[in-house]
N, C-alpha and C positions, 0 to 999 in steps of 0.2 A: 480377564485381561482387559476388554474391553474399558469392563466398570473402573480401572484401578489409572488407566490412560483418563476418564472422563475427570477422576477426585482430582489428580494430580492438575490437569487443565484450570480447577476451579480455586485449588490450593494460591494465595497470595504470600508476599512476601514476611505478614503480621503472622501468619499460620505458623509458620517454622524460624523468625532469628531469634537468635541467642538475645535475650533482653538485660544479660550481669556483662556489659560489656566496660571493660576499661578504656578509656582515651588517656593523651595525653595534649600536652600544650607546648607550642611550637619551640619553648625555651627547654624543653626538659635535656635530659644529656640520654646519646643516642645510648649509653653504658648502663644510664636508668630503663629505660622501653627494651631495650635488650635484655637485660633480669627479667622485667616482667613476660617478655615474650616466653623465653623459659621457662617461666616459674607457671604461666596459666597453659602453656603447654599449645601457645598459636602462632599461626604464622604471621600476624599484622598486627599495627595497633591504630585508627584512627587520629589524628592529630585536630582538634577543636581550636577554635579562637575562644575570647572572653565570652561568647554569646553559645556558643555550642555548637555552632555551626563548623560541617566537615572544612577543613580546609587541607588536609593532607591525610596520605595513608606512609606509615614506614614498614616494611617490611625485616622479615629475616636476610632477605636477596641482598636487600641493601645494604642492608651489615655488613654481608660478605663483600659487597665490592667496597665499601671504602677499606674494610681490610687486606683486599689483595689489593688496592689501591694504597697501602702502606699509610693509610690515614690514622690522626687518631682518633680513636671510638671516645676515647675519655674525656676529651673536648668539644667533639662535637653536638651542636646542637639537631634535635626533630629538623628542623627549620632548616639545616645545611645538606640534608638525607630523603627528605621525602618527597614523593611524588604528589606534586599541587594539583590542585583541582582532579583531585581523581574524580572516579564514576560511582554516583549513588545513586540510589533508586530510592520511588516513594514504597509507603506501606502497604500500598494495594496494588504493586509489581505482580504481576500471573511469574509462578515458580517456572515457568518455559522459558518467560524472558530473560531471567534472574541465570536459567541456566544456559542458556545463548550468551548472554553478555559474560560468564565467568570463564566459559569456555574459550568467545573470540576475542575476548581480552588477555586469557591465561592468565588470570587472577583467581587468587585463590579463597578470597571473601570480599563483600560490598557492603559498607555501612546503607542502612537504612533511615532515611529524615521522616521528620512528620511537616507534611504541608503545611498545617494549620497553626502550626509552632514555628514560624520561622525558620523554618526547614532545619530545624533542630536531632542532633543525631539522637533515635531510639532503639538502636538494636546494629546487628548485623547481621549476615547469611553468608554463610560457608560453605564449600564442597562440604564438608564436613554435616553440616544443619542436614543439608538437602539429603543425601545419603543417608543420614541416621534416620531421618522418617521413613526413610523407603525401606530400611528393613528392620524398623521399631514398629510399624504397621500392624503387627498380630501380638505386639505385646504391650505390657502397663509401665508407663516411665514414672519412677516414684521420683519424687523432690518436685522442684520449683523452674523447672526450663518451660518455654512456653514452648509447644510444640501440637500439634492436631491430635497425636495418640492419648491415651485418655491418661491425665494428672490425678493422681493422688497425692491430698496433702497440703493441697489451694483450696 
């Protein structure tokens, strides 16, 4: 127990996001990020400028309310729906933090920047990421996710 509280302490945010992340751009139509949110099967999709840099998150939530807000989805643009300047974390975020900030935000995943890039988006972390290592931990993840449990096939 002890050892398993100490890995996790040491665990950053590089260790566990998801690295196959889709963004979109702030003109896209919320009807297109809506597909895709369905289709990859998440809750959010980062919104980037020309440079890559985070400039918004849209969510599924959001959907819903311009819908019960009798909005149309099929005109709307990212840019009329998401939430500016959300919250990102660098690469070397401690998993504690990552799971404090998800939790007293009630968010349900944080893109991750790389500093040294212009704080350029590299990844994300999800309840999802966080969770799947903590009880992927005793087994072998085959494919190509980056995660701490052992890779086969990189």
């Amino acid at each position: 127990m002890y050892w398993a509280l100490f890995f996790y302490h040491k665990m950053k945010a590089y260790d566990i996001m998801s690295i196959d992340v889709e963004a979109a751009k702030e003109n896209a139509t919320v009807t297109e990020i809506g597909t895709r949110l369905i289709l990859r099967s998440i809750n959010g999709m980062p919104i980037i400028d020309d440079d890559g840099k985070v400039i918004g998150i849209l969510t599924i939530i959001d959907i819903l309310r311009a819908i019960k807000d009798n909005k149309n989805i099929d005109t709307l643009k990212a840019g009329d729906l998401m939430t500016r300047n959300p919250t990102i974390i660098k690469q070397e975020t401690d998993i504690m933090d990552i799971i404090d900030i998800l939790d007293k935000k009630g968010i349900e995943m944080v893109p991750v920047v790389d500093e040294e890039k212009d704080s350029r988006i590299i990844g994300v972390v999800s309840r999802k990421d966080i969770i799947e290592e903590k009880f992927n931990e005793r087994f072998v993840t085959l494919g190509m996710k980056k995660t701490i449990t052992k890779n086969l096939g990189q």
